[in-house]
C-alpha positions as CSV (number, residue, x, y, z in Angstrom):
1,X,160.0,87.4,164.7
2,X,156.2,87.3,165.3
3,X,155.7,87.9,169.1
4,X,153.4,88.9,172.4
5,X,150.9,91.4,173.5
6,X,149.7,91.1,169.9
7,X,153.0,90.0,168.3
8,X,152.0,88.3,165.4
9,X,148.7,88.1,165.6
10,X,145.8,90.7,166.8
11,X,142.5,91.6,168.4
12,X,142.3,89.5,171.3
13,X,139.5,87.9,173.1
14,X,140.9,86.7,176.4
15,X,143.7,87.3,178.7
16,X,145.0,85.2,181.9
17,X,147.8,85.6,184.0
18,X,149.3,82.9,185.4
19,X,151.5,83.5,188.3
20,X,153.9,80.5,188.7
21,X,155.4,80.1,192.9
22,X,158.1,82.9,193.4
23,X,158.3,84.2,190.0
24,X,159.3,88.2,189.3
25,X,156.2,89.0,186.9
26,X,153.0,86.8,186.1
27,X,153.4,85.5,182.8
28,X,150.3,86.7,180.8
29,X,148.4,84.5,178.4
30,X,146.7,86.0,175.2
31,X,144.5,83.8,172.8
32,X,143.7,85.3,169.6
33,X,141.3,84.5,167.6
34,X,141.5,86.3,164.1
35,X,144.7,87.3,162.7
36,X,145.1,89.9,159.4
37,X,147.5,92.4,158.4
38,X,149.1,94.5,160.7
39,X,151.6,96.2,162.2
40,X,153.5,95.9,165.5
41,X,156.7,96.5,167.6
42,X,157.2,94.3,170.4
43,X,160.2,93.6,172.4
44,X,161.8,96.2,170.0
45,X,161.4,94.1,166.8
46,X,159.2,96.2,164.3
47,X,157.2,93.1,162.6
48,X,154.7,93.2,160.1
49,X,153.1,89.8,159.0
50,X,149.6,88.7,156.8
51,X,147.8,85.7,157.3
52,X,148.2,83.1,154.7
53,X,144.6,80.9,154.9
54,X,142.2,79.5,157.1
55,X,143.1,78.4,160.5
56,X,142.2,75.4,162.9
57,X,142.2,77.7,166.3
58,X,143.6,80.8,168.2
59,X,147.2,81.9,168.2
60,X,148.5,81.5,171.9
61,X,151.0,83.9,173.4
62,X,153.0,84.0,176.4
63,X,155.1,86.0,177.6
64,X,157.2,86.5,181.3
65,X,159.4,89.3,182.0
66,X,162.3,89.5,184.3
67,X,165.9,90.6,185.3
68,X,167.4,91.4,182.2
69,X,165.2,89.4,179.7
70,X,161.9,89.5,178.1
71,X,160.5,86.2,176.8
72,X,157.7,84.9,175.1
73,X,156.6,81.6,173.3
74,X,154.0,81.4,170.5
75,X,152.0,79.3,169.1
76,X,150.0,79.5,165.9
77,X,146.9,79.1,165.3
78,X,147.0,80.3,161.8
79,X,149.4,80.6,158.6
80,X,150.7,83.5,158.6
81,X,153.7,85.2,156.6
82,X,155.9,87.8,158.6
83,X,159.1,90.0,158.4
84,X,160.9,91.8,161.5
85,X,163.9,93.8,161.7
86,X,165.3,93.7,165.3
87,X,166.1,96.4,167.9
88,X,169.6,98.0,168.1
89,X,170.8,96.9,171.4
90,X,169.2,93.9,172.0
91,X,170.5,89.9,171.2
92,X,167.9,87.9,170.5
93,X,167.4,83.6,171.4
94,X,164.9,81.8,169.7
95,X,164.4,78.5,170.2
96,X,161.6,76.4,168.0
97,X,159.9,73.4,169.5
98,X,157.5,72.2,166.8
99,X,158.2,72.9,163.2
100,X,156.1,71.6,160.6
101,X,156.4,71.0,157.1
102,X,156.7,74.2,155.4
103,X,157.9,76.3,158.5
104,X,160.4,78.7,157.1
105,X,162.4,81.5,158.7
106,X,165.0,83.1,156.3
107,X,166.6,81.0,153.7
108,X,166.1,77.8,155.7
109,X,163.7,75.5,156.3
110,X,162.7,75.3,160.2
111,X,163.9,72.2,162.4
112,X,162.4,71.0,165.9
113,X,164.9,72.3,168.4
114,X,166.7,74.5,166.5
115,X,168.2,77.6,167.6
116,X,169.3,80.6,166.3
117,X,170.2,83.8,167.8
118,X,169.8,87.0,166.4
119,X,172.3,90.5,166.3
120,X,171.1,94.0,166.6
121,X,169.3,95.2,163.5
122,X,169.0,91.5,161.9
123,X,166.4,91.3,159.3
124,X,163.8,88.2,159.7
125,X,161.3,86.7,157.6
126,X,159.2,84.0,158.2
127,X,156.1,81.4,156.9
128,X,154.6,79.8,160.1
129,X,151.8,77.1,159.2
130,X,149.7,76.3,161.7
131,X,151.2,74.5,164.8
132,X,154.4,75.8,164.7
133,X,155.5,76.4,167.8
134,X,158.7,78.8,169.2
135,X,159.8,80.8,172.2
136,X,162.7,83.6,172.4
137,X,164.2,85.7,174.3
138,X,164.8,89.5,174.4
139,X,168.0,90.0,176.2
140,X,169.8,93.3,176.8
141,X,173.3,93.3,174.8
142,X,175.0,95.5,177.5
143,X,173.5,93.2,180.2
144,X,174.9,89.8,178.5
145,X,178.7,91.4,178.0
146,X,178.6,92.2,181.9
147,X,177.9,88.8,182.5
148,X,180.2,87.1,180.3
149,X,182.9,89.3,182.0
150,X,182.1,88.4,185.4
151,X,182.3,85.0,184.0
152,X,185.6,85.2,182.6
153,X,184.2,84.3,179.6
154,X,184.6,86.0,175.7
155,X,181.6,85.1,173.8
156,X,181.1,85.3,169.7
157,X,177.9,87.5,170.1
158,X,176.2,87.9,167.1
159,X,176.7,91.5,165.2
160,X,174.8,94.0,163.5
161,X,172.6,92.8,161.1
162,X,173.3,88.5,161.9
163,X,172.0,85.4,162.6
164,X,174.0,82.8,164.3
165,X,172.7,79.0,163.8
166,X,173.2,76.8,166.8
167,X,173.2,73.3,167.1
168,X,171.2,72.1,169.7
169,X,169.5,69.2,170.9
170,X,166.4,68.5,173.2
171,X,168.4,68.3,176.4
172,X,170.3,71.5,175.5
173,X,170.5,74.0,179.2
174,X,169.6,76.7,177.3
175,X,166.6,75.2,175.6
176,X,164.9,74.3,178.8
177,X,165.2,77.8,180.4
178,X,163.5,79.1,177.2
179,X,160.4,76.8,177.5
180,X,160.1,77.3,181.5
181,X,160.5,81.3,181.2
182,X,157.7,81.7,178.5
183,X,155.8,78.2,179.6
184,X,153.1,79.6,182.8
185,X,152.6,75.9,183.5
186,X,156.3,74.7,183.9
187,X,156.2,74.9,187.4
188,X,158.9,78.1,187.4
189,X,160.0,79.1,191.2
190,X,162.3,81.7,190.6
191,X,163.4,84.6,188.2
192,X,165.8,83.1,185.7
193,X,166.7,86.1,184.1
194,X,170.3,85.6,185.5
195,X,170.2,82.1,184.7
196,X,169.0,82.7,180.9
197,X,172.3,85.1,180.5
198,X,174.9,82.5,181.5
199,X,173.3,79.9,179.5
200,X,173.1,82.6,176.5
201,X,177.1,83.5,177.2
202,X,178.2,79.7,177.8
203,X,176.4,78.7,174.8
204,X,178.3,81.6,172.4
205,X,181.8,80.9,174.1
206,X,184.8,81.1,172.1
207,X,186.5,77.9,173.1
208,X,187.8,76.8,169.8
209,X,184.1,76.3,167.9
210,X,182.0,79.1,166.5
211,X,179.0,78.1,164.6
212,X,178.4,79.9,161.3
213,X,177.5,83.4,161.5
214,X,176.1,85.3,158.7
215,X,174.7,88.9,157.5
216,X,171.7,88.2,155.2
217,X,171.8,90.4,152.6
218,X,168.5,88.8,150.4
219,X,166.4,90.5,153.9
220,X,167.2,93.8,152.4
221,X,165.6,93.1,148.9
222,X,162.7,91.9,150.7
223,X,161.7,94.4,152.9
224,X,161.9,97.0,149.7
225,X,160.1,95.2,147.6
226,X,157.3,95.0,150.8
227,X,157.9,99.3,151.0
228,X,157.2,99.4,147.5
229,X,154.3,97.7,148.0
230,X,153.0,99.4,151.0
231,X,153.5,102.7,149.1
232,X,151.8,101.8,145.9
233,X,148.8,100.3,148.3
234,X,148.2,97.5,145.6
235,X,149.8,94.3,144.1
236,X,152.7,95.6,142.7
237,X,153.8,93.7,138.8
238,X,156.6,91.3,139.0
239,X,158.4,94.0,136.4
240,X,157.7,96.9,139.2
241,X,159.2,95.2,141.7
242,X,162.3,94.5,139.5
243,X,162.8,97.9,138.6
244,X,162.2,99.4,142.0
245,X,164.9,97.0,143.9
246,X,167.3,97.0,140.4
247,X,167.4,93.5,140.1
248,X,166.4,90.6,137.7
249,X,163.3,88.5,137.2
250,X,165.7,85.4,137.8
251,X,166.9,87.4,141.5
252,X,163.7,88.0,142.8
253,X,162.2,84.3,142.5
254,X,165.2,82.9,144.1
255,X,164.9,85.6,146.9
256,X,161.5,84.8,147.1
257,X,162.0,81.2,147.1
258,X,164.9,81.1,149.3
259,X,162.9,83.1,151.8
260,X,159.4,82.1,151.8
261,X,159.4,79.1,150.0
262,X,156.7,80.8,147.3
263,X,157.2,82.9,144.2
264,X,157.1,86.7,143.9
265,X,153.5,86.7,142.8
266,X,152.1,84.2,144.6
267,X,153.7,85.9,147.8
268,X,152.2,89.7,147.2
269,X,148.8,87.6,146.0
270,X,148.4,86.7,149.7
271,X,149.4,90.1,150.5
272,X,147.1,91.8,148.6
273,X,144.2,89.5,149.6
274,X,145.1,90.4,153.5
275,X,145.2,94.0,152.4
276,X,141.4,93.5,150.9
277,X,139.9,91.8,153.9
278,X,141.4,94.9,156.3
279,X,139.9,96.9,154.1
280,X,136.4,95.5,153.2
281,X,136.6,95.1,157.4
282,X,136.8,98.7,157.9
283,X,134.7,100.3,154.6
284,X,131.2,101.4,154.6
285,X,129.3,99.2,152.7
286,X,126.8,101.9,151.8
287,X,129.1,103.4,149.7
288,X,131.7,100.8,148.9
289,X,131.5,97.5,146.9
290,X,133.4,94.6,146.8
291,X,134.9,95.6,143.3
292,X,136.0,98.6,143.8
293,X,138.2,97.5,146.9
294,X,139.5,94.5,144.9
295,X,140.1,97.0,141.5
296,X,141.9,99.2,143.9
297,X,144.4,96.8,144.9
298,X,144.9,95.3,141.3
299,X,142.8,92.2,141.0
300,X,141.0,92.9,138.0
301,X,139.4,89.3,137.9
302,X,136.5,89.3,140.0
303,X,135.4,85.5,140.5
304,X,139.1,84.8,140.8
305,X,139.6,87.4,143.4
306,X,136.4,86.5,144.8
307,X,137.2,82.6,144.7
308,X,140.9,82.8,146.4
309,X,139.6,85.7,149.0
310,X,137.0,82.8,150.2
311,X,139.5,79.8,150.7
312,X,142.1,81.8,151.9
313,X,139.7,83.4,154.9
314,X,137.0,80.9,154.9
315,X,134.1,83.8,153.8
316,X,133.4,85.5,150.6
317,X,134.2,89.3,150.4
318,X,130.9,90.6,150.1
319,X,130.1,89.1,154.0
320,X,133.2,90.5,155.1
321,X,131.9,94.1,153.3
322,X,128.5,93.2,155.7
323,X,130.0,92.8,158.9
324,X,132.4,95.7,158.4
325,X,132.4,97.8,161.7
């Protein structure tokens, strides 16, 4: 779950607040306009995303805190790929306004309005083209089974480890507190911290229907085969991978697939080319080339590596090695 005060995106070159009539906290605006890979915890969600190719503007966060809830809404500005493991004692809403083709999170495809909720410790992935658009909410487990009980009310929370799909619609109550809590210019006149927890209990009520909720296992084979990357600090080989996380060729693709929408390779390709730009970003290019930084992370072709590096970031390596701070 890509998110604020950097969230999935980083370095960034202005910041507004926006303090709508009566509201608890200013909501702060953040426009970004580079994005590599990185690291982050926000919220409580460790997330760790790559961008996937050029881009057509900044990212735009924002995000409003109050009683009980933190929320933010995003909007990208470029493709970017993305996993997240949430926090342990938060639930998590997240509603998505614009999806376009090829927005993914988990082994689904994105929809416009859909909603999903997340349990403590869920594992996320994501591929967010540009102009997808989402907000969520950060809500406080404890604080939402106090308010179901002065409600009266039993709700299906979602457990360690799941993610519960909703079926919503563009009128849905819970859907409009989202956009107003994390939207500056909706014109919000009170906290609705309060209101965002009954909405959040009345929508998970057990009255009879309980929408599907599931652990997803194929996160876990993800995330290793990302740590086994991390720790070799290069493309890892498709037969690597399969014998680090004990599975089959066959396994991985469909993981991959399922998750991203992409094959194994192609997948740690983009990785390994976000890897290369932080890298040429941050060398000394007295003393390093533009070879040895692509050798060292396993691209052994150097007009290929040269070739995709330039349409994925929209400059050739050796000016990124130039500008390097």
């Amino acid at each position: 779950l890509p998110m604020a005060e950097g969230g999935i995106v980083c370095t960034p070159v202005s910041t507004s607040e926006a303090t709508p009539p009566g509201a608890a906290d200013p909501a702060v605006v953040t426009l970004v306009e580079d994005a590599d890979g990185h690291e982050r915890t926000v919220q409580g969600v460790q997330v760790r995303s790559f961008r996937l190719g050029k881009g057509q503007g900044p990212n735009v966060t924002t995000t409003q805190a109050g009683t009980g809830f933190v929320a933010t809404s995003v909007r990208a500005g470029f493709p970017m790929a993305a996993r997240a493991v949430s926090a342990p004692d938060r639930v998590y809403a997240v509603m998505a306004f614009a999806a376009p083709a090829g927005s993914r999170w988990c082994d689904r495809d994105l929809a416009t309005d859909q909603m999903l909720f997340y349990g403590p410790e869920a594992r996320h992935t994501a591929v967010h083209p540009v102009g997808v658009h989402w907000a969520f909410a950060a809500m406080d487990r404890n604080a939402l089974s106090q308010t179901a009980e002065g409600m009266g009310l039993t709700p299906h929370l979602p457990g360690p480890g799941e993610i519960r799909a909703v079926p919503t619609g563009g009128s849905h109550p819970l859907r409009h507190v989202l956009a107003s809590i994390a939207d500056p210019a909706s014109g919000l006149v009170h906290d609705q911290g309060p209101e965002l927890l009954r909405t959040t209990i009345e929508t998970l009520r057990t009255d009879g229907k309980v929408a599907s909720c599931r652990r997803i296992d194929s996160g876990a084979l993800v995330l290793a085969c990302l740590d086994y990357a991390e720790r070799a600090q290069r493309v890892p080989s498709i037969d690597e991978l399969c014998a680090a996380t004990f599975v089959c060729r066959r396994k991985l693709w469909d993981v991959f697939d399922e998750r991203f929408g992409m094959a194994p390779a192609r997948f740690f390709r983009a990785w390994g080319l976000a890897q290369a730009r932080a890298r040429l970003r941050a060398a000394d290019p007295t003393t390093t080339t533009v070879l040895e930084v692509a050798n060292d992370l396993g691209f052994h072709h150097a007009g290929r590596f040269a070739s995709r590096y330039t349409h994925t970031f929209g400059e050739s390596p050796s000016q990124a090695l130039r500008t390097s701070n």
